[in-house]
C-alpha positions in Angstrom: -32.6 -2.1 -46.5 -29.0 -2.4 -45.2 -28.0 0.7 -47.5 -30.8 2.8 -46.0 -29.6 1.3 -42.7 -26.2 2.7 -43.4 -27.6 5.9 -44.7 -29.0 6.9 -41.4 -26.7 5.6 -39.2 -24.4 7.8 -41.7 -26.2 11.1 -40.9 -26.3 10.2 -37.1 -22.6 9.8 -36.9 -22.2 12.8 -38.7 -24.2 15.1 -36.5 -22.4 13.9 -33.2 -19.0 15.9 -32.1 -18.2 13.0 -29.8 -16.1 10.5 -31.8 -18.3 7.3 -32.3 -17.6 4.0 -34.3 -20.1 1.6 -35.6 -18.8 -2.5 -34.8 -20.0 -5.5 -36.6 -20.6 -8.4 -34.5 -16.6 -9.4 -35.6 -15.2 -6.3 -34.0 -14.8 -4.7 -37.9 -15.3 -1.2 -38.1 -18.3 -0.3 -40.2 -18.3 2.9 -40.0 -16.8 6.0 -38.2 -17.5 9.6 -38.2 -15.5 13.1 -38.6 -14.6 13.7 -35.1 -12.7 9.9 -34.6 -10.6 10.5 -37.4 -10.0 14.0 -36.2 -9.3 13.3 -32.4 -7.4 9.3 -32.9 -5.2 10.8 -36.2 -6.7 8.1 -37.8 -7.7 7.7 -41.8 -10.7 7.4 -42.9 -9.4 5.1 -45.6 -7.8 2.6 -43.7 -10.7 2.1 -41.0 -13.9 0.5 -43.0 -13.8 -3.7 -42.3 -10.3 -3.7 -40.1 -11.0 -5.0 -36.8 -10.8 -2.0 -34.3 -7.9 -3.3 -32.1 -5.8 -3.2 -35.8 -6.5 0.1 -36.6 -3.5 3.0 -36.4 -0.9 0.3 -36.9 -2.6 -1.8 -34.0 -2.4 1.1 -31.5 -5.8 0.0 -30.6 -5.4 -3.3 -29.6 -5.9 -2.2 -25.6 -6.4 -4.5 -22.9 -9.3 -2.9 -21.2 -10.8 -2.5 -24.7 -11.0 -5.9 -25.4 -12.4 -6.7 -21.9 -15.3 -4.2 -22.7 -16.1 -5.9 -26.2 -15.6 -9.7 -25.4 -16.3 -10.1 -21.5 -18.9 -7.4 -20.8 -21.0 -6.6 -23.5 -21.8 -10.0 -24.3 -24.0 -9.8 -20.7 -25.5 -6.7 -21.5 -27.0 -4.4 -23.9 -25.6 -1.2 -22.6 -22.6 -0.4 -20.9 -21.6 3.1 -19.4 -18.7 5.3 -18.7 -16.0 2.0 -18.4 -12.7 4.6 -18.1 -9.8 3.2 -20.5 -6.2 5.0 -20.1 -4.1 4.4 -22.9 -0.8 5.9 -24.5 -1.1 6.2 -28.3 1.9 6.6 -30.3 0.7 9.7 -32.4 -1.4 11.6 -30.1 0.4 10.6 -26.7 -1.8 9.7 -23.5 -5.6 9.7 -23.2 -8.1 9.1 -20.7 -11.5 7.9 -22.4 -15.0 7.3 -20.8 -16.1 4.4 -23.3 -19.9 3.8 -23.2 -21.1 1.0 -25.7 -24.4 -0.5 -26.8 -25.8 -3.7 -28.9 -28.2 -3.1 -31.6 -30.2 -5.3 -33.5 -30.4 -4.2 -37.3 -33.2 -3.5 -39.5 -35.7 -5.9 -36.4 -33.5 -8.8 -36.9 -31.0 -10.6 -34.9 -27.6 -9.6 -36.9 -26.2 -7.4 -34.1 -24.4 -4.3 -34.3 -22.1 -2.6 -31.4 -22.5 1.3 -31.2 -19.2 2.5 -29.4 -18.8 6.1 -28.2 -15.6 7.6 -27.0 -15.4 10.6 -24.6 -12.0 12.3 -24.1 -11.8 12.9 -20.0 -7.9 13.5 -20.5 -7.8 17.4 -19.1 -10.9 17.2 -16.9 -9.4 14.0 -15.1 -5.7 15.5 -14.5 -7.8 18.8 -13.5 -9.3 16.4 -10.7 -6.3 14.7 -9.7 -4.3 17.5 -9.1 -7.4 19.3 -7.2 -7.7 16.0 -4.6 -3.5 15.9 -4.5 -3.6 20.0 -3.7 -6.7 19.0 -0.8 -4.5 16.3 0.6 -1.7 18.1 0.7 -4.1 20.7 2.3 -5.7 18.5 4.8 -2.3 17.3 5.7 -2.0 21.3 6.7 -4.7 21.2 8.8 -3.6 18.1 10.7 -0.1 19.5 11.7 -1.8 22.7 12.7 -3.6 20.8 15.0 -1.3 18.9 16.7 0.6 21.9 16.8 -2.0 24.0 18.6 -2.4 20.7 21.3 1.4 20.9 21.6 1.7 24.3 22.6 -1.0 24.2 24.8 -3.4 26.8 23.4 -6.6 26.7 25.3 -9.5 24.7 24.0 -11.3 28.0 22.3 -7.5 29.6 21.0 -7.6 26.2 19.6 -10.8 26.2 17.4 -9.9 29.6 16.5 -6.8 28.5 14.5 -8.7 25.7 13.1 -11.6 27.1 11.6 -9.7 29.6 10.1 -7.4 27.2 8.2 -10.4 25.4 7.5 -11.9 28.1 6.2 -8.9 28.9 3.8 -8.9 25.4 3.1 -12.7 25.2 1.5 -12.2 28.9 -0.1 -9.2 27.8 -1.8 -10.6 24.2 -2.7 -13.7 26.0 -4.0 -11.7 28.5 -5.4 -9.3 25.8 -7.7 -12.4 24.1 -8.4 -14.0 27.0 -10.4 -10.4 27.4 -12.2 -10.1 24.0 -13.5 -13.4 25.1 -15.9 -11.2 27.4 -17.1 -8.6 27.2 -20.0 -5.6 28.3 -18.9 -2.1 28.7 -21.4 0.4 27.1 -18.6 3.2 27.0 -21.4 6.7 29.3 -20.8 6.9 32.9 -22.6 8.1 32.2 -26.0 11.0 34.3 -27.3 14.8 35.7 -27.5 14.6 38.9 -28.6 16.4 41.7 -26.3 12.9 43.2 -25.3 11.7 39.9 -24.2 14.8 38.6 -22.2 15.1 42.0 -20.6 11.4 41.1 -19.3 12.9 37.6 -18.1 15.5 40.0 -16.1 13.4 41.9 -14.5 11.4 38.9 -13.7 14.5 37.1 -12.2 15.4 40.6 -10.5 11.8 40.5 -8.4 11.3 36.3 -7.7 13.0 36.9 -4.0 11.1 39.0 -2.6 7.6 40.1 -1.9 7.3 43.8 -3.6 4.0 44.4 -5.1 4.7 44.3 -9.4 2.7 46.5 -11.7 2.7 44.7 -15.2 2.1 47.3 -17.9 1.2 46.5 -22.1 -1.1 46.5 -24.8 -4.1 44.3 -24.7 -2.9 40.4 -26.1 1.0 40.7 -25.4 0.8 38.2 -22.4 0.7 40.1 -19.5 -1.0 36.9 -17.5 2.1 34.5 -18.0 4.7 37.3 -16.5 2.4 37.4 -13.2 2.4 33.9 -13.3 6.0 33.7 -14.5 6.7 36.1 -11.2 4.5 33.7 -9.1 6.5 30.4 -10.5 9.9 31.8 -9.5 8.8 33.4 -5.7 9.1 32.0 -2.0 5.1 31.5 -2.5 4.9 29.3 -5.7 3.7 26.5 -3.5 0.4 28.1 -3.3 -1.8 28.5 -6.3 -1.7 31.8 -7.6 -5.0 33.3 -7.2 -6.5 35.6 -9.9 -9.2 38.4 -10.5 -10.3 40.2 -13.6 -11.3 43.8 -12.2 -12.8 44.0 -15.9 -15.3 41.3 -16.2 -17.6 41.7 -13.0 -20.0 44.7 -12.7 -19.2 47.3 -10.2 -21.3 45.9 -7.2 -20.0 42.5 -7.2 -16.2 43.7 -7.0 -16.3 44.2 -3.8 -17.8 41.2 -2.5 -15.4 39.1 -4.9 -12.0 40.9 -3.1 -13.6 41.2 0.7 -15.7 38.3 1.1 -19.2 39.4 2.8 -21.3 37.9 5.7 -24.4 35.7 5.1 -27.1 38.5 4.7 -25.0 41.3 3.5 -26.9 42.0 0.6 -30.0 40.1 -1.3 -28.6 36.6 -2.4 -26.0 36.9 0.0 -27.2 33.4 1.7 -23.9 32.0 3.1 -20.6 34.0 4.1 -18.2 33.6 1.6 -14.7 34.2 2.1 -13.3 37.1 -0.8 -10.0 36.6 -2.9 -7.8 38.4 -0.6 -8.5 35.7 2.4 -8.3 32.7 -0.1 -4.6 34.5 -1.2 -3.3 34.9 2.4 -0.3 33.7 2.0 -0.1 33.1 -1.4 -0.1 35.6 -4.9 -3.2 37.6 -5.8 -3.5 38.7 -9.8 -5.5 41.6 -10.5 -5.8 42.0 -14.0 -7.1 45.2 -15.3 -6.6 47.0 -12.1 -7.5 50.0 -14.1 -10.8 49.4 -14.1 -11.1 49.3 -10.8 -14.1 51.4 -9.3 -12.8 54.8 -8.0 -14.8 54.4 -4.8 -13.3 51.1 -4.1 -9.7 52.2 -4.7 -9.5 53.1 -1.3 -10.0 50.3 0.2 -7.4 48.3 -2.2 -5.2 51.0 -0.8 -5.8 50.2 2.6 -4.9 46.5 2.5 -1.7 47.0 0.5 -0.4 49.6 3.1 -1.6 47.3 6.2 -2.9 44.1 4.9 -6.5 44.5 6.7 -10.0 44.9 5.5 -13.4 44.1 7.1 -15.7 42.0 5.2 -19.1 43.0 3.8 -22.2 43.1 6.5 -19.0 42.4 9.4 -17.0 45.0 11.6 -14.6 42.4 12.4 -11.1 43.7 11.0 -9.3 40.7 8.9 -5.3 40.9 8.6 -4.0 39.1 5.4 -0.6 38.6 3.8 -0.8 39.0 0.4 1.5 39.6 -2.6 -0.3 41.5 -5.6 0.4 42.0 -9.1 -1.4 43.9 -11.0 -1.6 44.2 -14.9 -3.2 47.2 -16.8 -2.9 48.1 -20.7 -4.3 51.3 -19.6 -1.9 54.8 -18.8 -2.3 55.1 -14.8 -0.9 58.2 -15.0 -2.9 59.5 -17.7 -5.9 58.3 -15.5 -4.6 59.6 -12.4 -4.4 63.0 -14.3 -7.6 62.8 -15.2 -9.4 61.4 -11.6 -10.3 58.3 -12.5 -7.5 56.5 -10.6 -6.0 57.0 -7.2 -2.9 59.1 -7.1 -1.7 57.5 -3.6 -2.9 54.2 -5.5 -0.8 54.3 -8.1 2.6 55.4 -6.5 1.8 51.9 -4.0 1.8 50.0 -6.9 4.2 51.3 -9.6 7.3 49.9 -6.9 8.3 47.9 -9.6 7.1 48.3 -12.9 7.4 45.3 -15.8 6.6 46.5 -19.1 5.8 43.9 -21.5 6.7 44.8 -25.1 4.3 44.5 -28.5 4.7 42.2 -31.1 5.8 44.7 -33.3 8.5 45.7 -31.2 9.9 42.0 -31.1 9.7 41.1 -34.2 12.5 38.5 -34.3 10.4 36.0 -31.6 7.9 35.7 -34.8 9.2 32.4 -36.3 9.4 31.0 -32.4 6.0 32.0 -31.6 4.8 31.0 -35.1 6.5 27.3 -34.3 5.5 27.1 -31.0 1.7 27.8 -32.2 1.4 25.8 -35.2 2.5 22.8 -33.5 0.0 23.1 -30.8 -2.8 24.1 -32.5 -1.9 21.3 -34.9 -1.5 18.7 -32.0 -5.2 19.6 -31.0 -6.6 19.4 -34.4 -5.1 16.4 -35.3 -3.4 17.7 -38.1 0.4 17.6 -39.4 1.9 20.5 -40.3 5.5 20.2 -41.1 6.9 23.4 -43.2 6.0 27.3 -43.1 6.9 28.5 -46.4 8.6 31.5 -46.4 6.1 33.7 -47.9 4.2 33.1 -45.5 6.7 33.6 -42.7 8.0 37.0 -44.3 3.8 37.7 -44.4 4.1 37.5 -41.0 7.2 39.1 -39.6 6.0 42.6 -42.1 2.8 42.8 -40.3 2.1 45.2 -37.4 0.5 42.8 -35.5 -1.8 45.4 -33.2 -3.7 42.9 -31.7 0.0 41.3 -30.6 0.7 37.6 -30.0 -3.3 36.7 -28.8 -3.9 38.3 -32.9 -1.6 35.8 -33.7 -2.6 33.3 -32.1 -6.1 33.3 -34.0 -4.3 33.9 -37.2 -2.7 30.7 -37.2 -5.6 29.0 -35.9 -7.0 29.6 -38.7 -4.3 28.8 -41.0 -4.1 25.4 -39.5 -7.7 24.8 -40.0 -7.4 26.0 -43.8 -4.2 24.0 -44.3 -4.8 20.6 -46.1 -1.8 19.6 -46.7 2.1 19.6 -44.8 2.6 23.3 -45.7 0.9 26.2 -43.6 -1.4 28.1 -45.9 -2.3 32.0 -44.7 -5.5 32.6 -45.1 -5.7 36.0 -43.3 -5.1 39.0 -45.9 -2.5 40.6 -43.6 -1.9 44.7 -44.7 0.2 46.9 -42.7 -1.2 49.9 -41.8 -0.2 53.2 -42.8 2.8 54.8 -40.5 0.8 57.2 -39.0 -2.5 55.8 -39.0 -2.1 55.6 -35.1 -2.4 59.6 -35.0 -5.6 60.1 -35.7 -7.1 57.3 -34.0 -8.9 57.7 -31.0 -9.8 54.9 -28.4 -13.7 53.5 -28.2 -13.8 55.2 -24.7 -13.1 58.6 -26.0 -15.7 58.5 -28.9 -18.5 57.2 -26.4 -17.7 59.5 -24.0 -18.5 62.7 -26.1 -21.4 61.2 -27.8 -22.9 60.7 -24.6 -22.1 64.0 -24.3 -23.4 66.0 -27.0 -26.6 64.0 -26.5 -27.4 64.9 -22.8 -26.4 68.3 -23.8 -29.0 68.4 -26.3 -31.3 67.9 -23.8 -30.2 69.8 -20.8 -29.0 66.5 -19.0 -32.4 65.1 -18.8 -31.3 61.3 -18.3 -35.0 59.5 -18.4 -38.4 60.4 -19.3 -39.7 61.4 -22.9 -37.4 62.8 -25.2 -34.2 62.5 -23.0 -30.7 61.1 -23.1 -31.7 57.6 -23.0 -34.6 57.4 -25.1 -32.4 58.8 -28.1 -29.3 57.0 -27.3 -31.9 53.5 -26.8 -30.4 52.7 -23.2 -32.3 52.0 -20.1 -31.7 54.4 -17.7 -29.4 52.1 -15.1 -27.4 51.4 -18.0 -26.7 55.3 -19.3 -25.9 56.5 -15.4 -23.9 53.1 -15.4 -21.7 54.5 -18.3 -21.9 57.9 -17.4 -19.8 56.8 -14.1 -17.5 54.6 -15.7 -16.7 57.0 -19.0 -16.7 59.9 -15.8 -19.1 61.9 -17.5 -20.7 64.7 -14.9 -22.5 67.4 -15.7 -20.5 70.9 -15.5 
């Protein structure tokens, strides 16, 4: 009975990602699964019948821990959430949620003690910087006040002011609070090649002052940690640097996101909300992907960088903002601009000053830096101990083209990690460098879309919906094909 006991309590543990241990009523560990050993480095081998405050070389003989176990549970079957920070010598500090529960065994009175550890570590510095940055806030506010009594404002002057840094207050609050979901690589650019430090100059060139920044490059080279490089080293890097992918919301929410809009503006508006650029007054605003951008609200992103105001949607009222922007693309602008899919005027505003930053394959000697730098993070997350990078492997790497740059990377050696059993990084990625000029005869998704779209509506004299037309071939609805038809710019002639 106890080996069928064990048996299932075996294929439990196994199916849970949460690391769990199983406690005789001694405190010995009777069993543990995967993701303890993963997350707590430790072995599998050394864990079965030790008493749990011995196990890692006694790294878990914790204070609060033994409170839990000998005070608490005694007096009750189940206890939730108790929050245990600790500092482990091979994984460094941790914040845990412990929730534990007694068991009986098999109907009888030999107890067991189910222990379940949840790793609150990121979420809980997440939190603490969020209430630091709303005190810091609120101590804002107050000054503002007794500022405005100081100066005498009248009563209504007064409220005015307030509401409106009240206002900022809860947009940028709500604003951090939807970031801190977010995964974000806060770590320094990586590198010492010539390209790469000539991208630190021009960064250290721009910090001063408030010119609008263009950051050009392919997709994955890091154009994200320049802007927020830029940000770090500016006169307004003690406001949060606020960001926007123009890329990843559909056309009719764009707006709303960067102007804010009125309660009732459109259906599901239900409250006003205030838009990026009023929750950045002040502070840094990041477009990323600026060129995709809808043409017909270029215009508009024009008119605030010349003058700083914009009206919000469903209101008349004009706003004035002070906002720095940097804008990233991997797109040609002036190829676009060529072609009318981006604002000429647009453009000149926001090529002032121009940081390019360069491909993997055109840095090639940050490789063993960036292959370091990765491989002891990703092995610091996994648990794992990965102390040489033969070099095969590193000459594997450094010959590659590398034309999904350092985010390719990135994944690479994730996965070499995970492969990796031993001390010694193990490639499991069949790396082949293209041929020379392969790049010549490629063409971009975009283009190949665009004239199959085409040669399909042509076929049918542009007949969009309806039996036999463009979108019953192609198997679109008929929002969707007029959607891409005005993105790829596909008009009829």
């Amino acid at each position: 009975m106890q080996k069928n006991f064990l048996d299932i309590f075996k294929n439990i543990l196994g199916s849970i990602r949460e690391p769990l241990i199983v406690l005789d009523p001694d405190l010995k560990v009777i069993r543990a699964n995967v993701s303890f050993y993963r997350s707590f480095n430790v072995k599998p081998n050394e864990t079965e019948g030790v008493l749990i405050y011995d196990l890692g070389n006694r790294q878990w003989d914790i204070p609060k821990l033994r409170e839990l176990l000998e005070d608490i549970l005694p007096r009750n079957s189940v206890f939730n959430d108790f929050e245990v920070e600790h500092i482990f010598e091979t994984i460094g500090r941790k914040i845990m949620h412990l929730n534990a529960r007694r068991i009986n065994r098999d109907g009888n009175q030999t107890e067991l003690i189910l222990l379940a550890i949840e790793d609150v570590t990121e979420r809980e510095y997440y939190k603490r910087h969020l209430e630091e940055l709303v005190e810091k806030r609120t101590a804002e506010l107050s000054v503002a006040m007794a500022q405005a009594e100081q100066s005498r404002q009248t009563a209504e002057d007064a409220l005015v002011e307030i509401k409106k840094l009240k206002d900022r207050l809860e947009a940028e609050r709500a604003y951090l609070q939807e970031e801190i979901k977010l995964v974000y690589n806060h770590e320094n650019i990586v590198g010492q090649s010539n390209a790469i430090n000539y991208v630190f100059y021009k960064v250290e060139q721009i910090a001063d002052t408030d010119t609008n920044v263009i950051i050009l490059g392919e997709t994955g080279t890091g154009k994200e940690l320049v802007a927020r490089a830029v940000h770090g080293t500016s006169l307004r890097k003690h406001r949060a640097l606020v960001k926007m992918n123009c890329a990843a919301l559909p056309s009719n929410l764009i707006e709303s996101e960067l102007f804010g809009h009125e309660k009732g503006a459109f259906t599901g508006a239900h409250s006003r909300r205030l838009g990026r650029f009023e929750v950045a007054n002040g502070a840094t605003l990041f477009l990323d992907e600026i060129g995709e951008l809808p043409l017909e609200l270029q215009p508009k992103l024009l008119r605030v960088i010349e003058n700083g105001e914009f009206e919000r949607l469903g209101s008349s009222d004009t706003k004035k903002v002070d906002v720095r922007i940097i804008a990233a693309t991997n797109r040609n602008l002036e190829v676009e601009v060529r072609e009318g899919r981006f604002r000429e005027d647009l453009w000149y505003r926001l090529n002032i000053f121009p940081i390019t930053m360069p491909p993997l394959r055109d840095r090639m000697e940050d490789i063993p830096l960036l292959v370091n730098f990765y491989v002891n993070k990703i092995s610091k997350r996994m648990g794992k101990s990965i102390e040489m990078v033969p070099v095969s492997v590193m000459e594997t790497l450094q010959s590659y083209r590398w034309p999904g740059n350092i985010r390719e990377l990135e994944n690479v050696l994730e996965r070499a990690v995970i492969s990796s059993s031993g001390p010694k990084l193990r490639l499991v990625d069949e790396l082949k460098t293209p041929h020379k000029d392969i790049s010549k005869a490629v063409r971009t998704l975009e283009d190949v879309e665009r004239d199959y779209i085409t040669r399909v509506l042509e076929q049918v004299q542009w007949k969009v919906s309806g039996e036999k037309s463009a979108s019953e071939i192609l198997g679109l609805e008929r929002s969707t094909l007029r959607a891409r038809m005005r993105k790829l710019n596909i008009k009829k002639t």
